[in-house]
MOPAC internal coordinates of N, CA, C and O (Angstrom, degrees):
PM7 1SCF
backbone

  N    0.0000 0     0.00 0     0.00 0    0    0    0
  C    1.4354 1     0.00 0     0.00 0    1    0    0
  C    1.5088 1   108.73 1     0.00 0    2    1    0
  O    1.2310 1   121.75 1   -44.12 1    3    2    1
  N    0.9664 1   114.26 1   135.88 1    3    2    1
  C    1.6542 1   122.54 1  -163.19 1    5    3    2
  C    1.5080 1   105.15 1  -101.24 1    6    5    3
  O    1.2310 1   119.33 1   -67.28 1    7    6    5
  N    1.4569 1   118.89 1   112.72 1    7    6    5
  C    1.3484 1   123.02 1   168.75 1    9    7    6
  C    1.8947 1   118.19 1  -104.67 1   10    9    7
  O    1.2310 1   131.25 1  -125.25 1   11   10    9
  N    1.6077 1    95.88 1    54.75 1   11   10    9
  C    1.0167 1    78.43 1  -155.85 1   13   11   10
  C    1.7886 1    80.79 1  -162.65 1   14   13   11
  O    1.2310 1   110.34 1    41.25 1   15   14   13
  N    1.5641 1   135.75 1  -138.75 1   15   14   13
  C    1.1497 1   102.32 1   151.43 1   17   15   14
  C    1.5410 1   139.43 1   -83.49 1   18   17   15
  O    1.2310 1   113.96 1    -7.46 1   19   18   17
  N    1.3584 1   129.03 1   172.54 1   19   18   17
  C    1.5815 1   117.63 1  -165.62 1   21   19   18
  C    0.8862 1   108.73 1   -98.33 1   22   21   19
  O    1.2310 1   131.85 1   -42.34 1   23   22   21
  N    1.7440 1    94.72 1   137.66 1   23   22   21
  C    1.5999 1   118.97 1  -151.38 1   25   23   22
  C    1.7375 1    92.21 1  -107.56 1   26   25   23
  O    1.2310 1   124.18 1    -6.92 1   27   26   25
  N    1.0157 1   109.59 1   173.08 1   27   26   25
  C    1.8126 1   122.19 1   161.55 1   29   27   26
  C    1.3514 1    97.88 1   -55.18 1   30   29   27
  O    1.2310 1   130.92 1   -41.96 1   31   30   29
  N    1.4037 1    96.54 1   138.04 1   31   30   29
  C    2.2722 1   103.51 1   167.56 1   33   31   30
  C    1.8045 1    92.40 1   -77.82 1   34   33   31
  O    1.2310 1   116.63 1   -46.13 1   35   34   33
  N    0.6754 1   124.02 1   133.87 1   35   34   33
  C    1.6272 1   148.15 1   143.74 1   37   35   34
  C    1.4980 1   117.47 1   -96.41 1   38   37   35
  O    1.2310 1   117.80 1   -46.09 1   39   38   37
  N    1.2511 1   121.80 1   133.91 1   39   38   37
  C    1.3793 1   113.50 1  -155.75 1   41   39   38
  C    1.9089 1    83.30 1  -123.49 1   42   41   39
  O    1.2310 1   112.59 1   -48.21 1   43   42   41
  N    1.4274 1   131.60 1   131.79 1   43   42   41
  C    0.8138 1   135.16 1  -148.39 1   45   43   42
  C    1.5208 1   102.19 1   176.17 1   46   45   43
  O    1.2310 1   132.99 1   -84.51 1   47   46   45
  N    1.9082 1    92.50 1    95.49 1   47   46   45
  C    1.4650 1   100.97 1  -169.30 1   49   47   46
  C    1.7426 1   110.02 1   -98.96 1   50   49   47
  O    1.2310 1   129.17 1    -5.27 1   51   50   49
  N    1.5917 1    99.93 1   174.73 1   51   50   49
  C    1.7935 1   116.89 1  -157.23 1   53   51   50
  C    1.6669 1   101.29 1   161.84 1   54   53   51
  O    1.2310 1   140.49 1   -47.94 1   55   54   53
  N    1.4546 1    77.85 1   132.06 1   55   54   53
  C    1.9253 1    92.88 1  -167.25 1   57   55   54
  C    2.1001 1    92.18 1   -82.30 1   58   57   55
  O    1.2310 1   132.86 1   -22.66 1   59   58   57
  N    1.2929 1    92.76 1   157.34 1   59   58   57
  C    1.2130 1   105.48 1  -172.54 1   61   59   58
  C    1.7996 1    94.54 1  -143.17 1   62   61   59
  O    1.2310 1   126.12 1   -40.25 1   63   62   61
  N    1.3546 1   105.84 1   139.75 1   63   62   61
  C    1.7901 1   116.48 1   154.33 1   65   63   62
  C    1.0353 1   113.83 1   -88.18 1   66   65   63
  O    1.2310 1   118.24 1   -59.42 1   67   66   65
  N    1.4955 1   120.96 1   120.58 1   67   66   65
  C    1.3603 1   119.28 1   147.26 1   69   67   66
  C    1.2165 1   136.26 1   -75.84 1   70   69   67
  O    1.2310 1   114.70 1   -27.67 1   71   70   69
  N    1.6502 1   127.66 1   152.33 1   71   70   69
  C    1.2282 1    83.97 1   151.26 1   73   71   70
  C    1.3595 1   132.79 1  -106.78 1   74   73   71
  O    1.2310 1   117.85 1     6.30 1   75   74   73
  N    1.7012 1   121.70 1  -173.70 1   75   74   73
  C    1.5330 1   106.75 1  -159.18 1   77   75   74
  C    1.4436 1   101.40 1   -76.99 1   78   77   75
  O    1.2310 1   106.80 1  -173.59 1   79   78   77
  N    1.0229 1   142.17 1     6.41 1   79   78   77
  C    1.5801 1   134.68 1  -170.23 1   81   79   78
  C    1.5341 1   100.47 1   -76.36 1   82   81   79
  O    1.2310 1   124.12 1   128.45 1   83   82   81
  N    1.7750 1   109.69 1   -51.55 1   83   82   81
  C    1.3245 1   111.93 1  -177.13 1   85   83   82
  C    1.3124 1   124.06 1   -86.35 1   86   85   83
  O    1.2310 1   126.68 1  -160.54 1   87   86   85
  N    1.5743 1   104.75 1    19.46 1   87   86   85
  C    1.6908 1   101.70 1   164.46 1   89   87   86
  C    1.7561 1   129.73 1  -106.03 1   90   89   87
  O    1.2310 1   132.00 1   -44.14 1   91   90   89
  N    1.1051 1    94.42 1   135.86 1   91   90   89
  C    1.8236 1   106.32 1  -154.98 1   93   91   90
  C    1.6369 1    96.47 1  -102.92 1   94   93   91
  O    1.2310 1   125.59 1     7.20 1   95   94   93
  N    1.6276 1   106.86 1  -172.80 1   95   94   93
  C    1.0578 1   105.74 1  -153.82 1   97   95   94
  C    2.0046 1   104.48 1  -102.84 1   98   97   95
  O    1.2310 1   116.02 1   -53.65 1   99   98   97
  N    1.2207 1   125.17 1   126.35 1   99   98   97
  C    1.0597 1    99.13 1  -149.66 1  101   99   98
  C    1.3520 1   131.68 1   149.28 1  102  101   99
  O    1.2310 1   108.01 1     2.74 1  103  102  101
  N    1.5120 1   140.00 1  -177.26 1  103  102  101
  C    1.5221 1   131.23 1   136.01 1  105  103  102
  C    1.8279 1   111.03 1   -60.34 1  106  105  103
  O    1.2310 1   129.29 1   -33.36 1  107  106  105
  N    1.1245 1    99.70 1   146.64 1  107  106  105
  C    1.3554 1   107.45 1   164.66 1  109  107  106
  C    1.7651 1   103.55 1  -143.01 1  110  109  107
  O    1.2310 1   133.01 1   -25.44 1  111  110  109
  N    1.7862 1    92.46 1   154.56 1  111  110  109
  C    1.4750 1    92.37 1  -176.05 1  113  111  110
  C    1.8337 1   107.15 1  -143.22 1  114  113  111
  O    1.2310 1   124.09 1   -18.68 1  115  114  113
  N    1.2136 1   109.76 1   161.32 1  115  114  113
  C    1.8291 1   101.98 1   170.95 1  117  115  114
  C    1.3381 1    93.18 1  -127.91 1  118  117  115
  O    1.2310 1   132.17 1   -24.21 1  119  118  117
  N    1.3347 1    94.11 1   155.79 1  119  118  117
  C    1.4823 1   115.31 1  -175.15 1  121  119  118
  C    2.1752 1   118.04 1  -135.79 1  122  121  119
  O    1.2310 1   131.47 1   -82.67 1  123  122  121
  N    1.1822 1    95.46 1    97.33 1  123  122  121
  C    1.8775 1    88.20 1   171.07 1  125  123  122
  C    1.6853 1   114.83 1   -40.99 1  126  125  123
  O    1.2310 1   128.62 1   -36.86 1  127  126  125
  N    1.3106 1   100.99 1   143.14 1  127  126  125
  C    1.9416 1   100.92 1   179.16 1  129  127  126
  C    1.6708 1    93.59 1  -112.90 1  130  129  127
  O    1.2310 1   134.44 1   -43.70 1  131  130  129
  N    0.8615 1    89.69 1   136.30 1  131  130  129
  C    1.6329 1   108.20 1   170.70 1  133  131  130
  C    1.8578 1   102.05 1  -129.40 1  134  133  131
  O    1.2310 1   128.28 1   -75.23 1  135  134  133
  N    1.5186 1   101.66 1   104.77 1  135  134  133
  C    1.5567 1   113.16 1   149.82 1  137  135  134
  C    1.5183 1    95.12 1   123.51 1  138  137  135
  O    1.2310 1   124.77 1    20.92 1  139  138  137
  N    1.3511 1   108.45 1  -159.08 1  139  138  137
  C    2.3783 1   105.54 1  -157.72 1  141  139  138
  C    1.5519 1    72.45 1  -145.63 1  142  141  139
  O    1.2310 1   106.52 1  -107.78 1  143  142  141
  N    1.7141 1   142.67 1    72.22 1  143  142  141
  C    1.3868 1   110.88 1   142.22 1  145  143  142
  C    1.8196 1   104.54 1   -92.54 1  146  145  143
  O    1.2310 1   120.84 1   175.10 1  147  146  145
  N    1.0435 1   116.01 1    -4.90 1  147  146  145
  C    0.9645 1   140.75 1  -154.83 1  149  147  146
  C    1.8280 1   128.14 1   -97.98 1  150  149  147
  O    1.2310 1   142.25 1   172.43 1  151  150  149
  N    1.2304 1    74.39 1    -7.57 1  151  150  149
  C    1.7940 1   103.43 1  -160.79 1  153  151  150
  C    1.8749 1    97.04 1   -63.20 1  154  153  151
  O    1.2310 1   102.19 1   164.17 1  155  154  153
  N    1.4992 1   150.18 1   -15.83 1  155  154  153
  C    1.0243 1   152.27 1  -137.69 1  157  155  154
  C    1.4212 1    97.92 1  -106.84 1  158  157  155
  O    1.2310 1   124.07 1   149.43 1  159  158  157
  N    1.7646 1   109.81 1   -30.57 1  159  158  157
  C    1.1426 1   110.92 1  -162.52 1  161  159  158
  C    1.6739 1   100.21 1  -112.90 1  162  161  159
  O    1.2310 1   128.26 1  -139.36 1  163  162  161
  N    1.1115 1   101.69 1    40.64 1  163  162  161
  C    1.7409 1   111.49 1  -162.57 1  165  163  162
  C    1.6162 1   110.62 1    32.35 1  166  165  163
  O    1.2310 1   111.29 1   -98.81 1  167  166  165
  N    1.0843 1   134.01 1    81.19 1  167  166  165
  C    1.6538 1   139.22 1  -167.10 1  169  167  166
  C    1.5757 1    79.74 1  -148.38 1  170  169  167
  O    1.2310 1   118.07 1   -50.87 1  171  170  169
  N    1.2779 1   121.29 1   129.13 1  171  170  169
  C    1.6660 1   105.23 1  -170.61 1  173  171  170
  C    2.0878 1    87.04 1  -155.79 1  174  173  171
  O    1.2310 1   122.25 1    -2.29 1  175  174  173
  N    1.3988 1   113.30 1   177.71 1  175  174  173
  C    1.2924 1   132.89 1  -147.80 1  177  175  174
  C    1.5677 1    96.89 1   -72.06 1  178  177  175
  O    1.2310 1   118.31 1   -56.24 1  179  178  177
  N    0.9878 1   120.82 1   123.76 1  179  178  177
  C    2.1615 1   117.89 1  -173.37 1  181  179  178
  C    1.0686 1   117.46 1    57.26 1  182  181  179
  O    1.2310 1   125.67 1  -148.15 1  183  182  181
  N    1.4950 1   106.71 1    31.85 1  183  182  181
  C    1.8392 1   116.45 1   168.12 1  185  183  182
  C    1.7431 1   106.79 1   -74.36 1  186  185  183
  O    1.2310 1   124.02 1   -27.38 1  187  186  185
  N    1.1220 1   109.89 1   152.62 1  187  186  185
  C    1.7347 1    98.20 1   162.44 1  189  187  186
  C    1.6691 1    98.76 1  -105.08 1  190  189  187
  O    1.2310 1   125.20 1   -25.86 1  191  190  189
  N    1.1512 1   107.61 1   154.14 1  191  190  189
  C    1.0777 1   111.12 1  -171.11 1  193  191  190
  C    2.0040 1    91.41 1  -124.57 1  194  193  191
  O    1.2310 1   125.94 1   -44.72 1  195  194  193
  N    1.2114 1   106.19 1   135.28 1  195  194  193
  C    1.6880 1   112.15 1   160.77 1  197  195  194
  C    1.3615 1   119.62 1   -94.79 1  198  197  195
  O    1.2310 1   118.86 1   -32.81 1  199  198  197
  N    1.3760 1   119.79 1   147.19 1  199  198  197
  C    1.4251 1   130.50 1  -175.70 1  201  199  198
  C    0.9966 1   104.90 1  -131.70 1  202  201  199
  O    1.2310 1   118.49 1   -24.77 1  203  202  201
  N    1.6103 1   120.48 1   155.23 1  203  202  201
  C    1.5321 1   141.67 1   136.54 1  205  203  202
  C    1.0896 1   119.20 1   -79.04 1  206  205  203
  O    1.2310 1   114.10 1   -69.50 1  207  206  205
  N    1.0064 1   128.78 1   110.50 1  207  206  205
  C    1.5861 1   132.58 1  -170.46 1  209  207  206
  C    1.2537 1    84.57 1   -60.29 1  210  209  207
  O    1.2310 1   112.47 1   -30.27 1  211  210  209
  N    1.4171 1   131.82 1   149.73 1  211  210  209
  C    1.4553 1   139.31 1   143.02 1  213  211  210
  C    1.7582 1   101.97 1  -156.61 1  214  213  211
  O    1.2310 1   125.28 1    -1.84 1  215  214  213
  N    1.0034 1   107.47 1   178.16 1  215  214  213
  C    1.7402 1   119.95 1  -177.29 1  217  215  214
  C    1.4730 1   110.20 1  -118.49 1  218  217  215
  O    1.2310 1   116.46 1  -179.13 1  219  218  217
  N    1.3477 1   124.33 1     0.87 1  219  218  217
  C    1.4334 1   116.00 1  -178.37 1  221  219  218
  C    1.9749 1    94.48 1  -159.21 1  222  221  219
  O    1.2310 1   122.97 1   -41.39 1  223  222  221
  N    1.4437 1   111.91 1   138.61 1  223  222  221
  C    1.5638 1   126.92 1   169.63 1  225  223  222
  C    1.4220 1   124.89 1   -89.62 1  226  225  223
  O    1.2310 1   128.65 1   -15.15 1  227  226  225
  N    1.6777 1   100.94 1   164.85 1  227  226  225
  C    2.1665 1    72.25 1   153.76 1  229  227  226
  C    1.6910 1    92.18 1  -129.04 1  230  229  227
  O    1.2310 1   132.33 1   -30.73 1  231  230  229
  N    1.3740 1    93.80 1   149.27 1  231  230  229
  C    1.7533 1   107.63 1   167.80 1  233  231  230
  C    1.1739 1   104.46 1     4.24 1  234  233  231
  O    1.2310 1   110.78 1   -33.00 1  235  234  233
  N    1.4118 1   134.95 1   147.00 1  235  234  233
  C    1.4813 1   132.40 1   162.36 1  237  235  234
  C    1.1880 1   119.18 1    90.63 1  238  237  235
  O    1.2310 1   113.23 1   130.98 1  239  238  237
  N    1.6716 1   130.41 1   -49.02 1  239  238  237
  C    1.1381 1   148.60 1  -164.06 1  241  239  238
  C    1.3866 1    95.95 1   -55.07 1  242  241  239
  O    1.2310 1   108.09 1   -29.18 1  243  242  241
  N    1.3901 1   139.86 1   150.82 1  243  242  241
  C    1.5657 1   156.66 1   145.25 1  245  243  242
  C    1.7591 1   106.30 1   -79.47 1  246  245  243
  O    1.2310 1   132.00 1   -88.74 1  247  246  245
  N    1.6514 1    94.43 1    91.26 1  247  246  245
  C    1.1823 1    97.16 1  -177.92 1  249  247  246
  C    2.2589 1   105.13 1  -109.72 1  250  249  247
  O    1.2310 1   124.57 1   -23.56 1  251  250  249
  N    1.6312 1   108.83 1   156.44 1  251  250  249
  C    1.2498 1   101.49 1   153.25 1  253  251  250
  C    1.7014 1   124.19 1   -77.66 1  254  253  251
  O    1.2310 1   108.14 1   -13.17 1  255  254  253
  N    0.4640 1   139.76 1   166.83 1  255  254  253
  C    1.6085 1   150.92 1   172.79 1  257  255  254
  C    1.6643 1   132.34 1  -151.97 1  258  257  255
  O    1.2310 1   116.37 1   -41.09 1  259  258  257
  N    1.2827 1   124.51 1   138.91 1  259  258  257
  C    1.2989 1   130.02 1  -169.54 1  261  259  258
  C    1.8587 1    89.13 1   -98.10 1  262  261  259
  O    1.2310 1   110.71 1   -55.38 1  263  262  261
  N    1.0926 1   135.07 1   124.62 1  263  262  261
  C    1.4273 1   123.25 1   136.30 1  265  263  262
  C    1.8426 1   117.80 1  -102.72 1  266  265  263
  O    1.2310 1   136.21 1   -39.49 1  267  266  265
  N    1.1593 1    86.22 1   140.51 1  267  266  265
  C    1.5031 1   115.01 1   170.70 1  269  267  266
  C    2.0055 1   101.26 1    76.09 1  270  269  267
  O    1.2310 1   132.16 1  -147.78 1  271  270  269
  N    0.9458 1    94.12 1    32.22 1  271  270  269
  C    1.8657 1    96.43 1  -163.15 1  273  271  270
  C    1.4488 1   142.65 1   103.98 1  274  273  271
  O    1.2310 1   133.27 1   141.87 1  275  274  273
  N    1.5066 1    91.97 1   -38.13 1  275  274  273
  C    1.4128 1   109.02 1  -167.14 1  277  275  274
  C    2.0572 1   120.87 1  -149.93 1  278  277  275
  O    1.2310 1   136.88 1  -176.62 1  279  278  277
  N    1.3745 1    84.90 1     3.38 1  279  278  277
  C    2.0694 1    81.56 1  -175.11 1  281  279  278
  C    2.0078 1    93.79 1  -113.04 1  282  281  279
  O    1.2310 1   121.07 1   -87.94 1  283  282  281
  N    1.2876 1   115.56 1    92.06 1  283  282  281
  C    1.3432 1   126.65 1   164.96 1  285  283  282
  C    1.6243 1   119.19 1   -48.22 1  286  285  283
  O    1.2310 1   125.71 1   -36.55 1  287  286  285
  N    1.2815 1   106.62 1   143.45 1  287  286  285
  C    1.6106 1    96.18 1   141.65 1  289  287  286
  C    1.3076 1    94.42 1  -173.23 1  290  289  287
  O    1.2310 1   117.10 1    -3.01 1  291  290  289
  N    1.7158 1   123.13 1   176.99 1  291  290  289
  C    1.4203 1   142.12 1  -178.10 1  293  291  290
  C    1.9930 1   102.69 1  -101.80 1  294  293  291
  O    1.2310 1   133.79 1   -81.64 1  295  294  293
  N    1.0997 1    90.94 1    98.36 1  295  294  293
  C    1.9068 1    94.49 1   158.31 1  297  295  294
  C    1.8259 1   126.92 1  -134.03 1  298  297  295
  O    1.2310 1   119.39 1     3.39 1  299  298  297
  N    0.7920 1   118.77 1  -176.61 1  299  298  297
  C    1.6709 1   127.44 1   171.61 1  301  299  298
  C    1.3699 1   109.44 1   -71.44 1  302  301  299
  O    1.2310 1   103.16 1  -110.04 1  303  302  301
  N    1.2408 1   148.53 1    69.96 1  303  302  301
  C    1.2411 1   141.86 1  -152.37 1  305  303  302
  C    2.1214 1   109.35 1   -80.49 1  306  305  303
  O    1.2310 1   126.46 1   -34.71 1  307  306  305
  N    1.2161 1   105.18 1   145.29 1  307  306  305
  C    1.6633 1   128.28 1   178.54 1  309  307  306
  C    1.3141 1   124.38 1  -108.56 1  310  309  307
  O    1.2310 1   105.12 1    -9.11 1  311  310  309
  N    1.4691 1   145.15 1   170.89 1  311  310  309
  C    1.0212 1   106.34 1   174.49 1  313  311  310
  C    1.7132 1    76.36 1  -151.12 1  314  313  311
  O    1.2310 1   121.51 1   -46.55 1  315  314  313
  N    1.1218 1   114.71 1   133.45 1  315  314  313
  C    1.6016 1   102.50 1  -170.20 1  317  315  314
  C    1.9617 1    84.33 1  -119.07 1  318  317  315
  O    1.2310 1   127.26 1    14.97 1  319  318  317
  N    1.3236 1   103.64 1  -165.03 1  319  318  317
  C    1.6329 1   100.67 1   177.98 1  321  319  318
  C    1.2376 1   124.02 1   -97.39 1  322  321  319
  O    1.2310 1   113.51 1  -167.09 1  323  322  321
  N    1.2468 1   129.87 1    12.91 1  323  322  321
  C    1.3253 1   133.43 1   179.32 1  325  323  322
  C    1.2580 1   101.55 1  -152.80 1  326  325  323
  O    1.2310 1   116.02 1  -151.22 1  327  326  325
  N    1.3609 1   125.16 1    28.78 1  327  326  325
  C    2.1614 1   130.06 1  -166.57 1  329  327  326
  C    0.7076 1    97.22 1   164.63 1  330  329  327
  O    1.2310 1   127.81 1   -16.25 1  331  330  329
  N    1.3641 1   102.58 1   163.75 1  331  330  329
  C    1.4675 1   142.57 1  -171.56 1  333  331  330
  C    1.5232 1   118.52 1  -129.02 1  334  333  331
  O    1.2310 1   121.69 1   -81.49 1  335  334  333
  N    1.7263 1   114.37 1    98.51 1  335  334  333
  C    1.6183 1   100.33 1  -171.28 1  337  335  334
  C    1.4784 1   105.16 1   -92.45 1  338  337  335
  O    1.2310 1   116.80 1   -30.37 1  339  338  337
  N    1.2193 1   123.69 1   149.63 1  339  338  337
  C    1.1757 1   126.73 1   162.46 1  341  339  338
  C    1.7879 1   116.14 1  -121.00 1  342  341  339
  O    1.2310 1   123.86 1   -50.83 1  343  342  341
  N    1.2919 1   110.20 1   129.17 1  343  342  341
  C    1.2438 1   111.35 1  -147.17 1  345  343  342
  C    1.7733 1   100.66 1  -118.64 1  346  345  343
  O    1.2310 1   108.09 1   -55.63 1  347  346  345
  N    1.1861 1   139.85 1   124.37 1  347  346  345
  C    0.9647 1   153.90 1  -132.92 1  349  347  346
  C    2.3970 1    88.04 1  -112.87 1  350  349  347
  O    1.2310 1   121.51 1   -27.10 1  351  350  349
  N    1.5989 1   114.72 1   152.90 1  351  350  349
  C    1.0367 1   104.66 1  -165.90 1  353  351  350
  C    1.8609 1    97.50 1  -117.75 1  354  353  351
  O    1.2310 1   129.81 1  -149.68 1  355  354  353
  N    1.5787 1    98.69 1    30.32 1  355  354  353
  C    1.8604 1   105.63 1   176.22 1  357  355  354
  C    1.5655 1   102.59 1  -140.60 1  358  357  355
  O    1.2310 1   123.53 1   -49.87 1  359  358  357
  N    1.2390 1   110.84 1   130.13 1  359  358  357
  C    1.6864 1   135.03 1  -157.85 1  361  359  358
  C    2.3292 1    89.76 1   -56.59 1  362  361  359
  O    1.2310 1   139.35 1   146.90 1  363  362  361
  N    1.4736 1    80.09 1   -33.10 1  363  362  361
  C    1.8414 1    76.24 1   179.79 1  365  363  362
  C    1.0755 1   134.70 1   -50.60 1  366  365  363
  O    1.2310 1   117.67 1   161.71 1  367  366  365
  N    1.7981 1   122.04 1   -18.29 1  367  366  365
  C    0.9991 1   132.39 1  -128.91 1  369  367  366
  C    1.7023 1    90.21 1  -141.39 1  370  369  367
  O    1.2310 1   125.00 1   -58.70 1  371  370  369
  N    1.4075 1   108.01 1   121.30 1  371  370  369
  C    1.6271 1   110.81 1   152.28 1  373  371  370
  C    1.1743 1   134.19 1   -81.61 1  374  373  371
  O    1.2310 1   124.36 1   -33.42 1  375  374  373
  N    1.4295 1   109.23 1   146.58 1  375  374  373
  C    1.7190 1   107.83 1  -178.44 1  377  375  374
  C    1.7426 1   106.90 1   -52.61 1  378  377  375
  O    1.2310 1   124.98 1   -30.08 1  379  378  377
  N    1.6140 1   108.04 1   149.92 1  379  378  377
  C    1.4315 1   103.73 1   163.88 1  381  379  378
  C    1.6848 1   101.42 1  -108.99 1  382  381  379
  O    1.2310 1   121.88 1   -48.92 1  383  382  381
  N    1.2764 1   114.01 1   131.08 1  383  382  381
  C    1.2282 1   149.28 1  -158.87 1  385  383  382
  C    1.9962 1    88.43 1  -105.11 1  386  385  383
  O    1.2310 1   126.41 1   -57.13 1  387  386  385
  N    1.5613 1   105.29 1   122.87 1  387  386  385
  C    1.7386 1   106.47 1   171.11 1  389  387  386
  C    1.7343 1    97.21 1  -132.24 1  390  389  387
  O    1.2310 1   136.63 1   -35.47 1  391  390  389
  N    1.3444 1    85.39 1   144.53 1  391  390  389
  C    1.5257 1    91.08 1  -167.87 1  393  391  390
  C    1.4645 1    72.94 1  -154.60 1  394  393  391
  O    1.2310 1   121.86 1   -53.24 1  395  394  393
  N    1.4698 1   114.04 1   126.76 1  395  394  393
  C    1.8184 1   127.02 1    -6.83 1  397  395  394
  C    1.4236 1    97.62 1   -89.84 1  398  397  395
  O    1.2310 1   113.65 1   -43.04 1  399  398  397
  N    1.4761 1   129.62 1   136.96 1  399  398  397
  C    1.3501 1   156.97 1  -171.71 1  401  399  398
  C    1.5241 1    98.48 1   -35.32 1  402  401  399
  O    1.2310 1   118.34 1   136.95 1  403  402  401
  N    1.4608 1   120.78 1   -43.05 1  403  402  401
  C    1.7200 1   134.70 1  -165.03 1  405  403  402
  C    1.8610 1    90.34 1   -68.80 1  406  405  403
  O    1.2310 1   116.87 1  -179.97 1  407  406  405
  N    1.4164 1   123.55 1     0.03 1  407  406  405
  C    1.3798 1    97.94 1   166.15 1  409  407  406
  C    1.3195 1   130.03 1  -114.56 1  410  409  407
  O    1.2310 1   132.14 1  -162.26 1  411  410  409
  N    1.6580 1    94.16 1    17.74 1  411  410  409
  C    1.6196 1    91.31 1   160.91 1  413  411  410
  C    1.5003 1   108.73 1  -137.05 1  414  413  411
  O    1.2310 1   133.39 1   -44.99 1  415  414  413
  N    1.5991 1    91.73 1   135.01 1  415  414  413
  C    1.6933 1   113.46 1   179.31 1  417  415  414
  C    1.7128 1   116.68 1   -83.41 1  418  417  415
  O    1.2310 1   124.35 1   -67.17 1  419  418  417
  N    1.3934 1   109.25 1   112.83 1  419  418  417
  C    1.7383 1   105.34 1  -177.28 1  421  419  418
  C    1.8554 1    96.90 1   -66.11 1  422  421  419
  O    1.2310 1   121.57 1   -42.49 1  423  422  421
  N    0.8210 1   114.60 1   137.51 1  423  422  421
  C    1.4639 1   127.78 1   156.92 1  425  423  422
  C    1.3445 1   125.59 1   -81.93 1  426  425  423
  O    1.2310 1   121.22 1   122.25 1  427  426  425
  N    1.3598 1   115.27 1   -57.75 1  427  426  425
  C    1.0646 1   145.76 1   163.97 1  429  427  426
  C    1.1763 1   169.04 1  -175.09 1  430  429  427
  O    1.2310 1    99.89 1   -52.57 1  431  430  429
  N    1.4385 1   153.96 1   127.43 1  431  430  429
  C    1.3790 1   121.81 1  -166.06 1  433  431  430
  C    1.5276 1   155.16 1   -87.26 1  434  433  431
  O    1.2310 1   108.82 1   -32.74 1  435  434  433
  N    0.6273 1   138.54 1   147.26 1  435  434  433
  C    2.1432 1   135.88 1  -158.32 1  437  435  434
  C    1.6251 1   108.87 1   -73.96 1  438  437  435
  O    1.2310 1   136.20 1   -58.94 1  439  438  437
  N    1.2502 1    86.25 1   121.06 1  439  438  437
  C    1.9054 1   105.36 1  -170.52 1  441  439  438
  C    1.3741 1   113.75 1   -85.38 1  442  441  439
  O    1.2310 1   135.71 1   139.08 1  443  442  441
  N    1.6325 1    87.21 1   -40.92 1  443  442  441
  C    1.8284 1   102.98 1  -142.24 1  445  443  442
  C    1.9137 1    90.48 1  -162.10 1  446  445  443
  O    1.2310 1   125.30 1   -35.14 1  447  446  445
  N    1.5964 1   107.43 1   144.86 1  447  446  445
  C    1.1405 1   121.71 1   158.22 1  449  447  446
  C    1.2997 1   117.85 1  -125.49 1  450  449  447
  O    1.2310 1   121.29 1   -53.78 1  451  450  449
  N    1.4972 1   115.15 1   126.22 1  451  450  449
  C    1.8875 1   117.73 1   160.66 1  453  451  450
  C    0.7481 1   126.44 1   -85.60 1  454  453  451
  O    1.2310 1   108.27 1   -50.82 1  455  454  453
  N    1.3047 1   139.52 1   129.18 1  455  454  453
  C    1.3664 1   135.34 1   150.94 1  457  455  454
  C    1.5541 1   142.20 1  -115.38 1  458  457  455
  O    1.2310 1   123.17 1   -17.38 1  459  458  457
  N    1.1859 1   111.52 1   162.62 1  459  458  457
  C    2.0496 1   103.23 1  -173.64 1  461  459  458
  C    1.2652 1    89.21 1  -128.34 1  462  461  459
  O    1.2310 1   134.04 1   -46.61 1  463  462  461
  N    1.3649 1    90.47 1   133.39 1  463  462  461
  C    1.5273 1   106.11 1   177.16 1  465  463  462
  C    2.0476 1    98.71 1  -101.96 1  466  465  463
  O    1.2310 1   124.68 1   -45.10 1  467  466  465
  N    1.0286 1   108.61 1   134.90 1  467  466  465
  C    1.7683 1   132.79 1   168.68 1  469  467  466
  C    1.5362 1    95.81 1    87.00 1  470  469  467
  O    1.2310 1   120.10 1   180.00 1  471  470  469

């Protein structure tokens, strides 16, 4: 999952433990982060990230997203009236702006982050 710019989804499975605090009601999913746009919201480089599968956010939420079908990534998602900003959580990084909104699919949103330290 690309925190950084959006990469191709590659689907590339591996069992993961959760724990039960961050499991919701529902699909749930984890996702590897690859890259630091993300770094503000502590979401950092080979983090797993947990999801709620859902198909729609609200403002604010740290959602994954597919644009155009197939180029993923993890941001703060917006929803303005004619776009969709997705806003990155490192000063380096500009929002990506989709116009027309119908080309990006929410996947889902961020519950919970794991991490391994060494």
């Amino acid at each position: 999952m690309a925190a950084g710019a959006p990469i191709e989804a590659v689907l590339n499975y591996e069992t993961v433990c959760i724990p039960r605090d961050m499991l919701g009601k529902g699909r749930m999913f984890a996702l590897r982060v690859r890259g630091d746009s993300m770094i503000d919201e502590q979401i950092r480089e080979d983090d797993l990230i947990i999801l709620q599968s859902q198909q729609t956010a609200e403002n604010g939420q740290t959602v994954v997203a597919l644009i155009d079908g197939n180029d993923a990534t993890v941001k703060r998602f917006y929803r303005g009236r004619n776009h969709v900003r997705l806003e990155a959580a490192n000063p380096r990084y500009k929002p990506i702006i989709v116009r027309p909104p119908d080309r990006l699919q929410v996947q889902g949103v961020v519950v919970g982050v794991i991490r391994k330290y060494a």
